[in-house]
C-alpha positions in Angstrom: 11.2 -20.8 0.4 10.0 -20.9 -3.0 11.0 -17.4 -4.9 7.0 -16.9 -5.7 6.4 -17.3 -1.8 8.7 -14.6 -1.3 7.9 -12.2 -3.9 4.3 -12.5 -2.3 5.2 -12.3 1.4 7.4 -9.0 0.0 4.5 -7.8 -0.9 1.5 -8.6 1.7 4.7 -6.7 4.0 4.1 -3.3 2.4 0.5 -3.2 1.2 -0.5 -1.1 3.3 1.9 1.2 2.7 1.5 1.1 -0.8 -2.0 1.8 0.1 -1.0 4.9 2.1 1.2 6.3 -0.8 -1.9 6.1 -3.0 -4.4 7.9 -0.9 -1.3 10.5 -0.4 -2.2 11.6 -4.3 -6.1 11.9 -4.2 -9.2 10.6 -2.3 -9.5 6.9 -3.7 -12.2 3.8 -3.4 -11.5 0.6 -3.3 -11.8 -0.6 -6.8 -9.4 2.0 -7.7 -6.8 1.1 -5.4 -7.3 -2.7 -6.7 -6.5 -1.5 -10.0 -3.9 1.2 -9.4 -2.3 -1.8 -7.4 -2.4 -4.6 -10.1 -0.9 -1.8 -12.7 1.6 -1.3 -10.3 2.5 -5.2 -9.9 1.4 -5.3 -6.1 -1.3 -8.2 -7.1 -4.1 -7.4 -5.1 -7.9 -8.7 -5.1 -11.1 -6.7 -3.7 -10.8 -9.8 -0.8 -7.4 -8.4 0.1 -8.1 -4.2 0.0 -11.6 -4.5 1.6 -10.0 -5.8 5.1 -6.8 -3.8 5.0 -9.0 -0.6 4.0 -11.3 -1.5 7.6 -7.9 -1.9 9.2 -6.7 1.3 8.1 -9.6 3.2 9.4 -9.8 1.5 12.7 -6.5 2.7 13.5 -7.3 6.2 12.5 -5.1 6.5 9.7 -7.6 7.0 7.1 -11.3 8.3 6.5 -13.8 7.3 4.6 -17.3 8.6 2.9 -19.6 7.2 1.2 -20.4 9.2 -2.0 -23.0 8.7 -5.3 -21.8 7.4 -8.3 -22.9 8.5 -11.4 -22.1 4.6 -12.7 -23.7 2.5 -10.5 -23.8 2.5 -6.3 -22.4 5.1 -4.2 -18.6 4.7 -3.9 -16.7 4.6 -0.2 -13.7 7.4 -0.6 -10.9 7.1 1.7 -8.3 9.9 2.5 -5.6 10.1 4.7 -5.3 11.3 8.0 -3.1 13.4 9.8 -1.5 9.9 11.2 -1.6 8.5 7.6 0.1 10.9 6.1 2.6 10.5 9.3 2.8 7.0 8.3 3.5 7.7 4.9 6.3 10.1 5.6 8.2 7.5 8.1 7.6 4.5 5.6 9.2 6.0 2.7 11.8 7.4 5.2 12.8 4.0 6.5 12.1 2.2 3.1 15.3 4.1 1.3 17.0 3.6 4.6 16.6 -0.3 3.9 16.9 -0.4 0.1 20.0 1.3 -0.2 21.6 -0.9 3.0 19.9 -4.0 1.2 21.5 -2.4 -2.4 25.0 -1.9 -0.5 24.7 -5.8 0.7 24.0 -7.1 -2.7 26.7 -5.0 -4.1 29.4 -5.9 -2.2 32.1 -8.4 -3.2 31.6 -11.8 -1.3 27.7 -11.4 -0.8 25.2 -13.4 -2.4 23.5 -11.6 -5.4 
């Protein structure tokens, strides 16, 4: 597998999570998250948020409302829910689980690094 392939399927794996930490923080629309994303090195494009944002509401683990902007057409704002924030809480859970087994693997003598 080519190493950009890899960095990029790393990523599509915890997007949504990523998203999840976000919306932890504040209320947030989707051009927001695009950017807060891309700053974050978790390249993203409006094509990629719009779907997993639908996703995310569908299974009830975030709201949205649609809300006036004062620049330009109303703004959806999404929030957690009580499941999101559930979500959250077992993905960063399990996440330093993994990183510091995956950190112990590298580390050792013998393994690949």
């Amino acid at each position: 597998m080519h190493d950009m392939e890899a960095l990029a399927d790393l990523r599509r794996s915890v997007l949504d999570y990523c998203v999840l930490i976000l919306l932890r923080e504040q209320e947030r629309y989707g051009y927001e998250l695009v950017s807060l994303l891309t700053q974050h090195g978790m390249v993203t494009s409006e094509g990629t948020i719009y779907p997993l944002l639908a996703r995310l509401r569908r299974q009830g683990l975030i709201d949205s409302t649609w809300r006036e902007s004062v620049a330009g057409p109303p703004r959806r704002y999404h929030r957690l829910t009580d499941d999101g924030i559930a979500a959250a809480i077992r993905f960063l859970a399990d996440w330093r689980t993994f990183r510091a087994a995956l950190d112990a693997f590298i580390d050792t003598p013998g393994s690949p690094s």
